[in-house]
KOLLUMKOL-531492 format. One line per 10 residues: number of its first residue (from 1); for each residue x negated, y negated, z of C-alpha. Coordinates in pm, 1 decimal, decimal comma. Each point is the difference from the previous one (the first is absolute). Layout:
! residues N
NUM = X:Y:Z ~ ...;
! end
This chain:
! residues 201
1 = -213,0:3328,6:33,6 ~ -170,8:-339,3:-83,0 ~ 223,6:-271,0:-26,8 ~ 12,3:-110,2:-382,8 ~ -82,9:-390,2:-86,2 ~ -10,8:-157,1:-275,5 ~ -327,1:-166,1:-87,4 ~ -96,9:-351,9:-179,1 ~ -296,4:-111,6:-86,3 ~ -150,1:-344,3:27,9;
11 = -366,1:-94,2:-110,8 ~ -275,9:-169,0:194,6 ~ -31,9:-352,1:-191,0 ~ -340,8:-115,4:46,6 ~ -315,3:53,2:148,5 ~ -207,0:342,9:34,4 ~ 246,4:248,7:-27,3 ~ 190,8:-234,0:-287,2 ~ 258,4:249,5:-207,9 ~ -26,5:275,9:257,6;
21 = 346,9:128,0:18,2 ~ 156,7:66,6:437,2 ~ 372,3:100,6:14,5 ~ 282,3:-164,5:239,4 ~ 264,2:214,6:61,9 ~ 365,2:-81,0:-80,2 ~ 114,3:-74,7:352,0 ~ 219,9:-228,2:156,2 ~ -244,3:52,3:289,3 ~ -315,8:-126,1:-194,7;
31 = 2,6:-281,9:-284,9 ~ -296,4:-44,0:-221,1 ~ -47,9:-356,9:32,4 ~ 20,6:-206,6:-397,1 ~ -224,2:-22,6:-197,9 ~ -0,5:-379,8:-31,2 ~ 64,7:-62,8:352,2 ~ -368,0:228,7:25,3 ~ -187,1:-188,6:-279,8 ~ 125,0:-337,6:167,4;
41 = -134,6:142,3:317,8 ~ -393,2:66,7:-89,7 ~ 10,9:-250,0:-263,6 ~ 39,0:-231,7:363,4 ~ -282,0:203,7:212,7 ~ -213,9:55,0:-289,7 ~ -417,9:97,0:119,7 ~ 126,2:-103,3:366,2 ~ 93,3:354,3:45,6 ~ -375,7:98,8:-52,5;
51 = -125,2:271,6:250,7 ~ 343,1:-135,3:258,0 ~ 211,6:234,2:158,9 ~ 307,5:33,3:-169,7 ~ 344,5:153,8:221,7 ~ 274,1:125,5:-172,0 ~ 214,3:-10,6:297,4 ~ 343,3:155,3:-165,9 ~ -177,5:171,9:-270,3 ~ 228,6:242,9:-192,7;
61 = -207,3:93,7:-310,7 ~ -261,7:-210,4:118,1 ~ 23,1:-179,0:-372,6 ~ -89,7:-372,9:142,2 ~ -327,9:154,0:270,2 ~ -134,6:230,3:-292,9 ~ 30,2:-308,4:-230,7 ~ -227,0:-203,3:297,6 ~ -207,7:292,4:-19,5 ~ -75,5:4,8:-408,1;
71 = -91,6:-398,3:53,1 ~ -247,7:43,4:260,6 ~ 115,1:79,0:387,3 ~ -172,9:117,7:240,0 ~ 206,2:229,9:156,3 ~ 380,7:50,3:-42,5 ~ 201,1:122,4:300,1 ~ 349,7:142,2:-113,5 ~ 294,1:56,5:280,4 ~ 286,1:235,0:-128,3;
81 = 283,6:168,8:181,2 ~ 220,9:194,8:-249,8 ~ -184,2:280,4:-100,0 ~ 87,9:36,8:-415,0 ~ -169,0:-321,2:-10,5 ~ -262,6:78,1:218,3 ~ -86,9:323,3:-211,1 ~ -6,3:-218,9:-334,6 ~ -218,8:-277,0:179,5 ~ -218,3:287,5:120,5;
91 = -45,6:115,1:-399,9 ~ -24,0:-358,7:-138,4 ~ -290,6:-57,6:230,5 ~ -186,2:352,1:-90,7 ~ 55,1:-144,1:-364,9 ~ -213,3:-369,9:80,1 ~ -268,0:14,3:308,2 ~ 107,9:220,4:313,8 ~ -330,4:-109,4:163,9 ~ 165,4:-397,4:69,5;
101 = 279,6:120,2:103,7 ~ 213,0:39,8:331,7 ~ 314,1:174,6:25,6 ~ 223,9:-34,9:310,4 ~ 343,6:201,4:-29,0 ~ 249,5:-115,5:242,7 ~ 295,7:-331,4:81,6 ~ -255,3:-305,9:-125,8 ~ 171,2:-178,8:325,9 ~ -183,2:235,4:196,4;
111 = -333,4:36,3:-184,5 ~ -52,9:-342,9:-67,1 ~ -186,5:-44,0:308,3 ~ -217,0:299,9:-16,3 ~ -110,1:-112,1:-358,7 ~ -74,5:-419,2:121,0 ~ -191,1:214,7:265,9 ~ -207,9:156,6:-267,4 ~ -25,2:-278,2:-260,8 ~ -111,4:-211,2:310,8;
121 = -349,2:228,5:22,4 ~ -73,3:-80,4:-375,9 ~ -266,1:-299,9:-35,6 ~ 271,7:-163,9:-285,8 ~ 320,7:-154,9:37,2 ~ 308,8:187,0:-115,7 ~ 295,4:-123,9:-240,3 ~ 343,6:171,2:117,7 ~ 275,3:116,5:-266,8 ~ 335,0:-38,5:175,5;
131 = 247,5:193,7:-230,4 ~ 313,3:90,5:230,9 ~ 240,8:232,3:-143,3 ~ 315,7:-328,7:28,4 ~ 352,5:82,8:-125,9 ~ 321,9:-229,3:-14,6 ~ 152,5:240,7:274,0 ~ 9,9:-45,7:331,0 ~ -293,9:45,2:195,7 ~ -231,9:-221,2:-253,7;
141 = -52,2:-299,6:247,5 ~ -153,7:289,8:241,9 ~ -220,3:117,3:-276,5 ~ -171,7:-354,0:-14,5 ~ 71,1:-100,6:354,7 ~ -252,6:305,0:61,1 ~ -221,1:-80,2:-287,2 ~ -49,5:-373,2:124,6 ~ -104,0:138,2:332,6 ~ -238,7:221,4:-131,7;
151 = -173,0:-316,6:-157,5 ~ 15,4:-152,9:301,5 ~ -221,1:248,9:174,4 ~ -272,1:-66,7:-281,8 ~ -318,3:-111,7:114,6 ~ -103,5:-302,8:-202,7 ~ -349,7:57,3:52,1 ~ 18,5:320,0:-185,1 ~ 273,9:-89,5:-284,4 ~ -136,1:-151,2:-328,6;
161 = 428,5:-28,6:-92,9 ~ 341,5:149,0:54,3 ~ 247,3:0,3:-318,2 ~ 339,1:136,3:55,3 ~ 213,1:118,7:-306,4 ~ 344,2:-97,5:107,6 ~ 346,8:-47,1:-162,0 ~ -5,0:-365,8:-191,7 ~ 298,1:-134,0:243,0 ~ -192,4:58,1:322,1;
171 = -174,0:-277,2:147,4 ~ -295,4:105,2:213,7 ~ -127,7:-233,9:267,1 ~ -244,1:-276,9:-63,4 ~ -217,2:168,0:261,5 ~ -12,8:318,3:141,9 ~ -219,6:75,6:284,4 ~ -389,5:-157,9:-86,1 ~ 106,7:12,4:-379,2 ~ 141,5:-314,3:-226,5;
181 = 163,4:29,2:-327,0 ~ -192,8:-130,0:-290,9 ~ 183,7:134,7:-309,5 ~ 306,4:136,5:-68,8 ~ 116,3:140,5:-354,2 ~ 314,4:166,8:-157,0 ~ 59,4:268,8:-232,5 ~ 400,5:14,5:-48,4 ~ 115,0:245,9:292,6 ~ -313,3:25,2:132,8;
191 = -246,5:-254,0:147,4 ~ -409,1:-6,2:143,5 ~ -105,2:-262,5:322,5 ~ -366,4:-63,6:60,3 ~ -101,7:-35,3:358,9 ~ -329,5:-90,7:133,8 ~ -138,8:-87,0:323,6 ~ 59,3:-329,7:120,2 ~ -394,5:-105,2:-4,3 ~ -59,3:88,0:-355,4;
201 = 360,3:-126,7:-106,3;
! end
């Protein structure tokens, strides 16, 4: 028997698709990211994210890479391992533009590379979503210990930006790998860093 979840829904917020309606599930798994921590978000990348590749790298619901898509991405590449949430991201994306997406279902750790791999082929740079599922029990430093090394592996010569969502009392490096912090903003529990490659700092 199907395993019975409960169901939100949140609404893409501007853009193309503007009002279209994609569910999150009720998960501790999966959290749909806020709505003004979103709108603060594109309201920063704005037409830059015009024909870009766009990775969702922990994407849940995929409610922040189908919002890149309604404002203008190229191509949005979505990693996912629990499967609920994999399902729902599979029907939120039949609901917008299946045809610019990519779906990868598997530990983002481990598909992260596979995905750079593929992003890398693409003649435009790529802005990376770094969402990691953090909790105030042990194990959370791991969770972003292993997230920072994934952005380490990034190719600057490929990555338009990396923005990590990240709890507000975290303090990310000032660097990390061939990126540089330029802008960091907070949104009560919950907090967004801007990296970009050192040259175009």
């Amino acid at each position: 028997m199907a395993e019975k979840i409960k169901l939100f829904t949140t609404t893409i917020i501007g853009g193309e698709y503007r009002g279209k309606k994609i569910e999150i599930p009720a998960m501790a798994t999966t959290r749909g990211s806020k709505s003004i921590l979103k709108e603060s978000l594109f309201n920063t990348l704005q037409f830059d994210l015009m024909d870009k590749n766009f990775v969702e790298v922990f994407s849940g619901s995929g409610s922040v890479g189908l919002e890149a898509l309604s404002r203008g991405a190229g191509v949005c590449y979505f990693i996912e391992h629990n499967s609920i949430a994999y399902r729902i991201l599979q029907d939120n994306i039949k609901r917008l533009d299946p045809s610019r997406c990519q779906l990868f279902y598997g530990d983002s750790f481990e598909k992260f590379s596979i995905v750079q791999e593929i992003v890398k082929k693409s003649d435009q740079k790529s802005y990376f979503y770094f969402d990691p599922p953090f909790s105030t029990r042990d194990g959370m430093d791991e969770v972003y210990d292993k997230t920072i090394a994934l952005m380490e592996s990034i190719d600057p010569k490929f990555c338009e930006m990396a923005i990590v969502e990240h709890m507000t009392q975290l303090d990310l490096p000032q660097t990390i790998g061939s990126l540089a912090i330029v802008k960091r903003k907070k949104f009560g529990r919950s907090a967004l860093s801007y990296f970009k490659p050192k040259e175009d700092k």
